[in-house]
DOLOLUM-296657 format. One line per field, with one value per residue: residue number from 1; residue in one letter; x, y, z of N, C-alpha, C in turn. Coordinates in steps of 0.02 Angstrom, whole numbers. Atoms other than C-alpha are relative to their C-alpha. Layout:
# DOLOLUM-296657
seq = NUM; ... $
type = A; ... $
neast = X; ... $
nnorth = Y; ... $
nup = Z; ... $
caeast = X; ... $
canorth = Y; ... $
caup = Z; ... $
ceast = X; ... $
cnorth = Y; ... $
cup = Z; ... $
This chain:
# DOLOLUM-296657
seq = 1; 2; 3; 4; 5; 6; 7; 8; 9; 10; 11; 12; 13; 14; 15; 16; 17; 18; 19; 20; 21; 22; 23; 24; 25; 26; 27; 28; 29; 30; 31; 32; 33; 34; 35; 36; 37; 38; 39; 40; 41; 42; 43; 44; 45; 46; 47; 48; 49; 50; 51; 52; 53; 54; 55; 56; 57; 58; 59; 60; 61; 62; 63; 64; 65; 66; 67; 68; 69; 70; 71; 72; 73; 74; 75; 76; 77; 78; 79; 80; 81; 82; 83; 84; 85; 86; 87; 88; 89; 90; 91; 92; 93; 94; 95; 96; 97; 98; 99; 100; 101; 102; 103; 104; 105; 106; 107; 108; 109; 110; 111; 112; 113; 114; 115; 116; 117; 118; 119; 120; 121; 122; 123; 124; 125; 126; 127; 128; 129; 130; 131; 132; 133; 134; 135; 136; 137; 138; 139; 140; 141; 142; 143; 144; 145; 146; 147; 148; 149; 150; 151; 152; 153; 154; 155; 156; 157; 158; 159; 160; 161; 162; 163; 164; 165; 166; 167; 168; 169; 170; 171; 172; 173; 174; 175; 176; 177; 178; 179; 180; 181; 182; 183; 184; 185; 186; 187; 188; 189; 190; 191; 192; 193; 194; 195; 196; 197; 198; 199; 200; 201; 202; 203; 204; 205; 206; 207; 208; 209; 210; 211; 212; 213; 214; 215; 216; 217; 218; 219; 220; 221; 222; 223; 224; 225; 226; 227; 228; 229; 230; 231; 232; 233; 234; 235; 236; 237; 238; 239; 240; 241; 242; 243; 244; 245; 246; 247; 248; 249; 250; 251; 252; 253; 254; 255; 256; 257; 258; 259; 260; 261; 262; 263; 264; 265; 266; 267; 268; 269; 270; 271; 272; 273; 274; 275; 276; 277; 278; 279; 280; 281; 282; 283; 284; 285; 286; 287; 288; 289; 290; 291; 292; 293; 294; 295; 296; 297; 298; 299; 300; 301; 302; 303; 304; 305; 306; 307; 308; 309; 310; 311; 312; 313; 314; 315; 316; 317; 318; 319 $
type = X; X; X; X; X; X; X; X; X; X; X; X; X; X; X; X; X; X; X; X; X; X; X; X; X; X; X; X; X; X; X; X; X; X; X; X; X; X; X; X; X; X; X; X; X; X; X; X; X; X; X; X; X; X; X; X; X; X; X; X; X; X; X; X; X; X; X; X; X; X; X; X; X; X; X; X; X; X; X; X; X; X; X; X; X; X; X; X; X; X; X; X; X; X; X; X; X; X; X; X; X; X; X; X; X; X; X; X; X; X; X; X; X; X; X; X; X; X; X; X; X; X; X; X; X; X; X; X; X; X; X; X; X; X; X; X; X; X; X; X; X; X; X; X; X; X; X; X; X; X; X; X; X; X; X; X; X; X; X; X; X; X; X; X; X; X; X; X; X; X; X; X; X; X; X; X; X; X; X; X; X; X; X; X; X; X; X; X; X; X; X; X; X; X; X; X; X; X; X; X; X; X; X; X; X; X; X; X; X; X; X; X; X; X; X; X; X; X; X; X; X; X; X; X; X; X; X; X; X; X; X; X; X; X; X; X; X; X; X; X; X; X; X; X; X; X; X; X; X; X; X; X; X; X; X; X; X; X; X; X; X; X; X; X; X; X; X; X; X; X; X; X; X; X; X; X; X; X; X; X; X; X; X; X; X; X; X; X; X; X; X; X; X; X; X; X; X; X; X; X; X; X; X; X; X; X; X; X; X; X; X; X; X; X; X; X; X; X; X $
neast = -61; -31; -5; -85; -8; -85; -14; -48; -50; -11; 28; -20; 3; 63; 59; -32; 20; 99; 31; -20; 56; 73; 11; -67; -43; -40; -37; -40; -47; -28; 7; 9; 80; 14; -8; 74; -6; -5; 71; 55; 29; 17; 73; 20; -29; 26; 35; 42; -84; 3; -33; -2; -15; -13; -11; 42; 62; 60; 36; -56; -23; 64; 38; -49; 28; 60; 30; -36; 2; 44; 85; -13; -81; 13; -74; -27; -25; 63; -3; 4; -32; -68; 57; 45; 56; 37; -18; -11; 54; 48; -35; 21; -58; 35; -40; 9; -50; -10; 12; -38; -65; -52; 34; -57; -43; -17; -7; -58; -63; 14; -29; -80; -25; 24; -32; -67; -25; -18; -41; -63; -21; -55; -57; -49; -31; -52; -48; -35; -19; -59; -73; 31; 22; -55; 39; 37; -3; 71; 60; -19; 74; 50; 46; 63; 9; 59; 37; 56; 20; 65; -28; 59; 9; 12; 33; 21; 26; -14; -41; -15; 57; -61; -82; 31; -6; -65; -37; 44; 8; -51; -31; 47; 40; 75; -9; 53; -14; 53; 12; 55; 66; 32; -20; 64; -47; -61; -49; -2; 36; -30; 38; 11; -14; 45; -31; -80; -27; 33; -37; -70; -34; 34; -31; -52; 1; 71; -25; 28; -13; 46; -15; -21; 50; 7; 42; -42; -80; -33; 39; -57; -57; -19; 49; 1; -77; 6; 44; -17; -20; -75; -36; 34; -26; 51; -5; 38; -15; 89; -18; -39; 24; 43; -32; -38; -57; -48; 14; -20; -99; 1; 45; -39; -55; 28; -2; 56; 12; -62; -42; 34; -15; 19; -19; 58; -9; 51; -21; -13; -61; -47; 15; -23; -25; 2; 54; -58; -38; 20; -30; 78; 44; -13; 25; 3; 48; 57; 2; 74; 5; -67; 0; 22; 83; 43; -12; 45; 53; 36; -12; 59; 54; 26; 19; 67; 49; 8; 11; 67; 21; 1; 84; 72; 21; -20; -82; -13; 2; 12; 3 $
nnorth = 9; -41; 34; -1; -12; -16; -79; 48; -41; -58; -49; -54; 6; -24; 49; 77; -4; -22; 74; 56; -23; 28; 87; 54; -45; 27; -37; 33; -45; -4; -56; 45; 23; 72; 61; 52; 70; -47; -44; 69; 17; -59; 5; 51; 9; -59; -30; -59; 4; -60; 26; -67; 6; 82; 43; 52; 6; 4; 59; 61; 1; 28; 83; 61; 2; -16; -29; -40; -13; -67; -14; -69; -38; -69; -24; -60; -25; -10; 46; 56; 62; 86; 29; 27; -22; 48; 69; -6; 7; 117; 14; -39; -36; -56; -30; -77; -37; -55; -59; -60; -27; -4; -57; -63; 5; 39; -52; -32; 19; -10; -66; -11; 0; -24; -56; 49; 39; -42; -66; 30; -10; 42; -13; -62; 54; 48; -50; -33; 59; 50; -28; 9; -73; -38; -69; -15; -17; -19; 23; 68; 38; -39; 35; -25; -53; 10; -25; -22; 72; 61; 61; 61; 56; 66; 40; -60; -20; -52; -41; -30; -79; -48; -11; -25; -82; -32; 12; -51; -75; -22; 0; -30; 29; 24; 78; 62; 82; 80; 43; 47; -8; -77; -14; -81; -60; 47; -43; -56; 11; 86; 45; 75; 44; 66; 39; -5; -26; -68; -50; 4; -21; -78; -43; 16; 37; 60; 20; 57; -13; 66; 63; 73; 33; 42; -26; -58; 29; -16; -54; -42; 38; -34; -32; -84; -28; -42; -56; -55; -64; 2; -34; 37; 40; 58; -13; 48; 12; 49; 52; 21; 43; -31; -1; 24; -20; 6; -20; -68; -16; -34; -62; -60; -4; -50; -72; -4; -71; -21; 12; 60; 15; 42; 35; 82; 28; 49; 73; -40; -58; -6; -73; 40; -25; -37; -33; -65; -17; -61; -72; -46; 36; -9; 57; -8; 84; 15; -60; -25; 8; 5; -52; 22; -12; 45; 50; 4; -17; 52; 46; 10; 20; 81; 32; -2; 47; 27; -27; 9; 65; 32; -25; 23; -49; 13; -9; -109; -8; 84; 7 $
nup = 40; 80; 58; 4; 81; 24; 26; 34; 6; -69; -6; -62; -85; -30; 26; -47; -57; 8; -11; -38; -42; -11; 20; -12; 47; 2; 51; 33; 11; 55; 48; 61; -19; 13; 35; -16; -49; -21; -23; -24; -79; -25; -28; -1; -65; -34; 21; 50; 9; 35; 73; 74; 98; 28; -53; 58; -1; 60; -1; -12; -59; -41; 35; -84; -78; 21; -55; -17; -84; 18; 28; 23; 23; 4; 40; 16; 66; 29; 25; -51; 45; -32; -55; 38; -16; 16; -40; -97; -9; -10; -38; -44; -12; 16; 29; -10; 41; -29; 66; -27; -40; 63; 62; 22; 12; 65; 63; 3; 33; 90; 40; -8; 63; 36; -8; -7; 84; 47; -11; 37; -48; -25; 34; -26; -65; -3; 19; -51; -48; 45; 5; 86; 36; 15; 11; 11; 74; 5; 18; -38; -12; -15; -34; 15; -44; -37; -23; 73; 29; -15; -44; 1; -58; 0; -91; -29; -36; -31; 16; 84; -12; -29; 41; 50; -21; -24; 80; 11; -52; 26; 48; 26; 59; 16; -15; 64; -31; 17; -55; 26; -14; 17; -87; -8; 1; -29; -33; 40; 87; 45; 32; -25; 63; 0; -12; -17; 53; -1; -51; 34; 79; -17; -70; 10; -55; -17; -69; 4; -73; 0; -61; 23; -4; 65; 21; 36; 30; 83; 12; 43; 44; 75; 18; -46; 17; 96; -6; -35; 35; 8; -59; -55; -68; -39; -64; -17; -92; -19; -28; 52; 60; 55; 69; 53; -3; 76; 42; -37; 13; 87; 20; -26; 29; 94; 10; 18; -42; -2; -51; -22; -96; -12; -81; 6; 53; 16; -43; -33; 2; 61; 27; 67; 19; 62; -14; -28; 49; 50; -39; 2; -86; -62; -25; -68; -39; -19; -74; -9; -74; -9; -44; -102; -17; 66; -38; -52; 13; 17; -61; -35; 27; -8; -72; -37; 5; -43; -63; 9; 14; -111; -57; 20; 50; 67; 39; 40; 68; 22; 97 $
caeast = 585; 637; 626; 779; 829; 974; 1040; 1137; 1255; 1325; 1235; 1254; 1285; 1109; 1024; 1115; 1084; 876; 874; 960; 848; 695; 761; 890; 1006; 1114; 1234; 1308; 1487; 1512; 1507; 1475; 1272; 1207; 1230; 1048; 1121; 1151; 989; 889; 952; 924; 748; 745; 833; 759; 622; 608; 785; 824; 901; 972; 1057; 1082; 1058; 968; 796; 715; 613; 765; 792; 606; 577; 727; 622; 448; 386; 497; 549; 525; 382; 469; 606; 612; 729; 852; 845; 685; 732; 687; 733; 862; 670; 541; 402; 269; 364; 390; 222; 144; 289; 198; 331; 264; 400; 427; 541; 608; 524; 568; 715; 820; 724; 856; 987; 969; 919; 1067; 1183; 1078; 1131; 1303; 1314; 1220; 1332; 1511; 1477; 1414; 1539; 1669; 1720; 1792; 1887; 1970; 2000; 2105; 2184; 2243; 2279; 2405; 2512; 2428; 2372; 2470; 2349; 2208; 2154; 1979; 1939; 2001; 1859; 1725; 1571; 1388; 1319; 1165; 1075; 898; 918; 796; 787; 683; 645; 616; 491; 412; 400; 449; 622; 600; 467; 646; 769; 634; 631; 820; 842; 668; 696; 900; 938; 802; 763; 614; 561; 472; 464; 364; 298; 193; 43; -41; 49; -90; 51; 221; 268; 335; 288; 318; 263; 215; 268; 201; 355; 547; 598; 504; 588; 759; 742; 658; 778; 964; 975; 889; 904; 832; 739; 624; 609; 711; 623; 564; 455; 597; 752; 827; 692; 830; 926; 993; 818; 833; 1013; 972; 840; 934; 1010; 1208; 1264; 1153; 1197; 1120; 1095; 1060; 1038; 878; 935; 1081; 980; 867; 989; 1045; 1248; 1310; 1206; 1246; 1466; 1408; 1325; 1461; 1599; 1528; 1509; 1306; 1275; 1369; 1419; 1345; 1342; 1308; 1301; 1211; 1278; 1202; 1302; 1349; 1496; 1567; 1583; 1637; 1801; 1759; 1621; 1793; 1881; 1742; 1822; 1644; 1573; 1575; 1567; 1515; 1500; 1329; 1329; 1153; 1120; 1289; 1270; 1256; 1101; 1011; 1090; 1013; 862; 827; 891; 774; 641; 655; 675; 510; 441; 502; 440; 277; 254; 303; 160; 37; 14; -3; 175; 223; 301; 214; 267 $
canorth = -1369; -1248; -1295; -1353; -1252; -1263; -1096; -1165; -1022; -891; -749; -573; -577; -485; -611; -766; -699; -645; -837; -930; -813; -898; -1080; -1230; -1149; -1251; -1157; -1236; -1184; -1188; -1058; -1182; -1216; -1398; -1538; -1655; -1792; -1654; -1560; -1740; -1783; -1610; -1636; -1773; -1698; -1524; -1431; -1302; -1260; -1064; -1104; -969; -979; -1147; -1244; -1404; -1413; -1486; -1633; -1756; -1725; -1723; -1910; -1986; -1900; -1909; -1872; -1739; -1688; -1510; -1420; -1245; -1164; -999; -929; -805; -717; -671; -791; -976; -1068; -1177; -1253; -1343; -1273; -1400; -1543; -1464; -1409; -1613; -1641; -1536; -1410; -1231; -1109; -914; -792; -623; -495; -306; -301; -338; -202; -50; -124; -241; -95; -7; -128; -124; 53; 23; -109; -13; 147; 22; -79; 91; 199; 52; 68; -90; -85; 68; -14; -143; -23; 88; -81; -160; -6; 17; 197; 321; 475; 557; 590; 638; 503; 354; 231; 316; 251; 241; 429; 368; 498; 527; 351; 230; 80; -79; -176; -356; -409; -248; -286; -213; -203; -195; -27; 32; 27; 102; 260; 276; 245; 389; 530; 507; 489; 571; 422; 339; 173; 33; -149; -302; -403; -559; -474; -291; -170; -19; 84; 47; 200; 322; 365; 199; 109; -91; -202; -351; -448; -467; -441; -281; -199; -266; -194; 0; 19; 73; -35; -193; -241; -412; -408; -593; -707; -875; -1019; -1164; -1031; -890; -1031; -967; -815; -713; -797; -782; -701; -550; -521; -503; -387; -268; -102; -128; -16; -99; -133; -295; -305; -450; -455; -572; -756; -838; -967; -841; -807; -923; -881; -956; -859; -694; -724; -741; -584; -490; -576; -529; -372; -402; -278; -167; -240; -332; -309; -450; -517; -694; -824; -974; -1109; -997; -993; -1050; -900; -988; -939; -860; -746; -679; -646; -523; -339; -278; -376; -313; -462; -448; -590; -592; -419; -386; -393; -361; -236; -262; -193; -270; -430; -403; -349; -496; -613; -548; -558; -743; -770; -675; -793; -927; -861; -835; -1016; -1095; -971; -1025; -876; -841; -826; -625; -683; -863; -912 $
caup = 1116; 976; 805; 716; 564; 457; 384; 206; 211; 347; 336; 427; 626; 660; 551; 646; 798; 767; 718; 856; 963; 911; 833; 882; 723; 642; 509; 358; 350; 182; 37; -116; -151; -86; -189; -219; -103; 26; 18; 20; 196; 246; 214; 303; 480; 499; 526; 419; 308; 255; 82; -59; -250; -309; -151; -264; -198; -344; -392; -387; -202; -130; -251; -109; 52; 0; 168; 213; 428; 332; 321; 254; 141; 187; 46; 49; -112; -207; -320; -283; -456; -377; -269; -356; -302; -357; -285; -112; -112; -162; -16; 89; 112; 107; 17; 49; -42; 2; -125; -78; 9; -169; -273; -255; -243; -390; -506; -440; -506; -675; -680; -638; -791; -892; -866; -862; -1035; -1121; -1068; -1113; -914; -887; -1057; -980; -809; -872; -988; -848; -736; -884; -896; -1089; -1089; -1148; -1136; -1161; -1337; -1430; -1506; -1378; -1334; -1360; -1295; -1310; -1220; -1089; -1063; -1197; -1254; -1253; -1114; -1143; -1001; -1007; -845; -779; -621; -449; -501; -699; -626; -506; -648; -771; -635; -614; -823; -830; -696; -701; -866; -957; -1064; -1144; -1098; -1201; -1104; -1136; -1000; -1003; -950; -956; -816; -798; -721; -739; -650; -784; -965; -1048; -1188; -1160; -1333; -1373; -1390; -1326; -1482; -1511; -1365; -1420; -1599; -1515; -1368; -1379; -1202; -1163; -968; -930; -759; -787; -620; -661; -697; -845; -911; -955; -981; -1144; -1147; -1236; -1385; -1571; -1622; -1481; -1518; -1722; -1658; -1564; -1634; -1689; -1547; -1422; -1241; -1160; -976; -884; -669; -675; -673; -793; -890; -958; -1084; -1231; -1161; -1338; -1435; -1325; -1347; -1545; -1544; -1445; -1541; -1726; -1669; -1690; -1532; -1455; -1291; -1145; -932; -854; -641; -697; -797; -869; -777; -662; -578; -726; -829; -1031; -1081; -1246; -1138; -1033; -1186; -1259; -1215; -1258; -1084; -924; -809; -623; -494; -439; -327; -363; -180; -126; 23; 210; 234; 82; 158; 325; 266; 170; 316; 413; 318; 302; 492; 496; 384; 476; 640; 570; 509; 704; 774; 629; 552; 388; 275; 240; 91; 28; -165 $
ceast = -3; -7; 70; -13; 61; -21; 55; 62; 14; -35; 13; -8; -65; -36; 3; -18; -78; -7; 21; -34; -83; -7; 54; 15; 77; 31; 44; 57; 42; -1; -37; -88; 16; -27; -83; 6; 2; -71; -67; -2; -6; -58; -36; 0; -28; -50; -34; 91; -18; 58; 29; 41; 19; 3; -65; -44; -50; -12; 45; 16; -64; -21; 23; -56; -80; -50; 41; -3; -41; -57; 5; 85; -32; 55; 23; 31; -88; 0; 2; -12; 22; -80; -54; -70; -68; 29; 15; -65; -46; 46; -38; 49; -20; 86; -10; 82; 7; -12; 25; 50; 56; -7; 39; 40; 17; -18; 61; 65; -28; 18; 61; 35; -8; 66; 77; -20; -17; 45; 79; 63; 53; 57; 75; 42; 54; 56; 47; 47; 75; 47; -23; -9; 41; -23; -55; 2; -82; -29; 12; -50; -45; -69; -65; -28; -85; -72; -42; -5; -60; 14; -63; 34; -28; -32; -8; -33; 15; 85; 22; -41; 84; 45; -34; -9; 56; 13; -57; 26; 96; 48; -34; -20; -78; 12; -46; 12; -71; -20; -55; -72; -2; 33; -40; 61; 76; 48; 54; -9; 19; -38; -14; 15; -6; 62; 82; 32; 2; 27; 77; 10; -27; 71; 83; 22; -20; 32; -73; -39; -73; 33; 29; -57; -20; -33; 28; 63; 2; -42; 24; 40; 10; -79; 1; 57; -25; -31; 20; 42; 89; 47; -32; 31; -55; 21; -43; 17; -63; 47; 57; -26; -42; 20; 44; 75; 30; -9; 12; 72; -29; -14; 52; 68; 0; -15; -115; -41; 74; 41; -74; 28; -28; 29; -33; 51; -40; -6; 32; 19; 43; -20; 29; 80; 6; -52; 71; 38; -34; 21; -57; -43; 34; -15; 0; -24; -40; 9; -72; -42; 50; 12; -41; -66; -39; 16; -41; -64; -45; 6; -54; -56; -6; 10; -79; -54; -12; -28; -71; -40; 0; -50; -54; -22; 11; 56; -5; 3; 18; 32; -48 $
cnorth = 43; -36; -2; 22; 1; 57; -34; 40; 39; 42; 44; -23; 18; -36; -76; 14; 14; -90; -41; 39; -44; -73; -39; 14; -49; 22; -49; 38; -7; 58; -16; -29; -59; -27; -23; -32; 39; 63; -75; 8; 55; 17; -44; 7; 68; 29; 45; 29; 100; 4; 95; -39; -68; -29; -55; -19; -23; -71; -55; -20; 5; -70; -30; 16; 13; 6; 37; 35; 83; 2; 88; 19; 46; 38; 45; 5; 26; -35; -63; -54; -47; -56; -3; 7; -44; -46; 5; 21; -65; -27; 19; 36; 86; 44; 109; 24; 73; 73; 56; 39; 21; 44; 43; -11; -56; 68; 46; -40; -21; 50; 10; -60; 19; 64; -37; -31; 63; 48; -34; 10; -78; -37; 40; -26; -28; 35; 38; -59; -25; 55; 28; 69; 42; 61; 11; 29; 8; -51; -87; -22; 46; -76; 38; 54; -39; 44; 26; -55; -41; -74; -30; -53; -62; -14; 73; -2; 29; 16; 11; 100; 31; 0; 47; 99; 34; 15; 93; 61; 10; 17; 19; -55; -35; -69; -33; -81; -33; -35; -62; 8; 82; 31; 72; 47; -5; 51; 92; -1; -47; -32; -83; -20; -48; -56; 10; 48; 83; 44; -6; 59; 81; 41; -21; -40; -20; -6; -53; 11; -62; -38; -64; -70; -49; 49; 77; -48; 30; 60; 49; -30; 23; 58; 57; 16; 24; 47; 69; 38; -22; 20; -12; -9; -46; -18; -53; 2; -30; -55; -11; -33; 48; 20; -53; 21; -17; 45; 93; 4; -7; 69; 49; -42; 8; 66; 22; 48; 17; -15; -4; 21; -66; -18; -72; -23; -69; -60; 18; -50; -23; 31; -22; 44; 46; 50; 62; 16; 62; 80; 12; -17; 20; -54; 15; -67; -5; 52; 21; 27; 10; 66; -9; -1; -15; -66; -32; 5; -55; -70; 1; -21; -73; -19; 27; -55; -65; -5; -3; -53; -28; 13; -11; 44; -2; 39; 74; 7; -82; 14; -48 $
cup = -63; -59; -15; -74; -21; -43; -51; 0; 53; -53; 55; 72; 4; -18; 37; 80; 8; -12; 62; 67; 1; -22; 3; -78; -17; -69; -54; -24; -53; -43; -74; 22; 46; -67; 4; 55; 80; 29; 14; 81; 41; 0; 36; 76; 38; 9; -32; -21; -46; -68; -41; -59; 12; 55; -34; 48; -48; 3; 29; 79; 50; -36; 43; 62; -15; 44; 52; 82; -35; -28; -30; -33; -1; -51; 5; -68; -25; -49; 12; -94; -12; 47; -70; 31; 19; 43; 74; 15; -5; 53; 63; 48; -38; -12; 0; -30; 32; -46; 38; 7; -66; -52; 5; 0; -67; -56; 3; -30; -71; -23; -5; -37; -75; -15; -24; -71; -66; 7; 1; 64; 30; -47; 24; 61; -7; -60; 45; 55; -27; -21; -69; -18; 33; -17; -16; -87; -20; -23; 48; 41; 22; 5; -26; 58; 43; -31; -71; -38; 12; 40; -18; 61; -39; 63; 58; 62; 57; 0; -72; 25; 37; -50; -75; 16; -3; -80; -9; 25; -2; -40; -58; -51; 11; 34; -9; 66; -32; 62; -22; 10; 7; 64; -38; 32; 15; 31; -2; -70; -31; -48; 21; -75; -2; -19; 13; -49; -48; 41; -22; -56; 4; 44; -42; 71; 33; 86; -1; 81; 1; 74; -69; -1; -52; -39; -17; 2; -67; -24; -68; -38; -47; -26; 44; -21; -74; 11; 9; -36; 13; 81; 64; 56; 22; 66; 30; 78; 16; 27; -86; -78; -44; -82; -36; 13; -71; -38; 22; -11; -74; 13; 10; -50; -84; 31; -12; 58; 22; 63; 49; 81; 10; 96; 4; -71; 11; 54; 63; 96; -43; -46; -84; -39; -48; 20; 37; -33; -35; 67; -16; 56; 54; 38; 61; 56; 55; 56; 2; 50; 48; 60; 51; 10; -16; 39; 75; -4; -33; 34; 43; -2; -11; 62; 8; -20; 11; 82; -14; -6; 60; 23; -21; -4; -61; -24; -23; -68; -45; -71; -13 $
């Protein structure tokens, strides 16, 4: 008999079909995370569940099934924030994530709000959209120029290192980051800085690229914002909570940097009215990953690491 897995979301045809090849496949046909009450009896009915963003896996919902039918979340995402790690592990519920697959295409959409909030692109947008502009002229939104600037990373690792090559080799700048621990090569000439704040107050454009987690909630708040250079761009495609969101709409609505991308919000998918009011924010909803192939790629990868667990091998990609 097949194992039984639930899948919390559709996912690509090739990935639905590679699972119901190797496991009784049962699809949740919704779009909206699970709920606690929701992911409880779901640990209660399957054997092994392939979870992604906010599908509530945390303590609250292994305390109801405290001897859980599962024995695996295989996650789709490389992020596994929304899963309590600890408590599905004392559950005895082994946990795998999808590192890799999300590394170029998440730095590609760091470069594409990096490029869009300094170049004042989706000001223009909705300029052109509302009928508003009335010509070209020399000095009409001008914008911060990229290229020879300075980029500070936040969380140097395999995609703070891909957004540090595309910011290095395509845009000729420097690049300063911080990380919580020593990186011997982060790839291209880079300084390391010994705190957030330090990279904030060096670089004309911070990009955030910290895993989610109790241990970067609020990472970024009023103290990084004062830090950062007037004309500053801040760039966030990690996780939402990492940033203080109140203290990020102050910053952009005093005028205390100079504007703000963003594909993560705090409470995310509620986005705070006074956050879609700043014309200095580019706001994007959660594309980070947002391309077929990236999609499939990281589908697969968690059927393999479900596939692997059944045969009792060891996990490709354990957390």
């Amino acid at each position: 008999m097949k194992p039984k897995v639930l899948i919390t979301r559709r996912l690509p045809d090739e990935v639905l079909d590679a699972a119901k090849a190797a496991f009784d496949v049962t699809i949740r046909d919704d779009t909206t995370p699970m709920a606690e009450d929701e992911a409880a009896v779901a640990l209660a009915a399957y054997d092994a569940i392939l979870p992604t963003l906010g599908d509530a896996f945390r303590a609250p919902a292994f305390a109801r099934v405290p001897a859980p039918r599962v024995k695996l979340l295989a996650n789709f995402g490389v992020g596994y924030n929304h899963i309590d790690v600890a408590a599905a592990k004392a559950a005895g519920v082994s946990v795998t994530n999808t590192p890799g697959a999300v590394t170029d295409a998440t730095a590609d959409t760091a470069m594409t709000l990096i490029l869009m909030a300094a170049r004042r692109a989706g000001e223009g947008e909705r300029m052109v959209r509302s009928g508003a502009w009335e010509g070209w002229h020399p000095t009409q939104m001008l914008g911060l120029h990229v290229t020879g600037k300075t980029v500070g990373i936040i969380g140097m690792g395999r995609i703070g290192k891909a957004i540090a090559h595309r910011c290095h080799h395509g845009f000729g700048m420097e690049v300063v980051f911080h990380n919580r621990s020593p990186v011997a090569d982060p790839g291209v000439p880079a300084r390391q800085l010994e705190t957030a704040e330090a990279v904030a107050a060096a670089a004309d454009i911070v990009v955030v690229a910290v895993p989610g987690g109790a241990e970067t909630h609020h990472l970024i708040g009023a103290d990084f914002f004062a830090a950062m250079r007037p004309h500053g761009i801040f760039v966030n495609i990690a996780r939402g909570d990492v940033v203080d969101e109140a203290a990020l709409i102050s910053a952009l609505q005093t005028g205390q940097i100079g504007g703000a991308g963003l594909d993560v919000y705090e409470f995310e998918p509620k986005v705070p009215e006074a956050l879609i009011a700043c014309e200095n924010a580019v706001l994007l909803p959660h594309l980070g990953t947002a391309a077929l192939e990236v999609r499939v790629a990281m589908g697969m990868m968690a059927v393999d690491n479900l596939k692997a667990f059944f045969d009792g091998r060891d996990l490709p990609n354990s957390v």
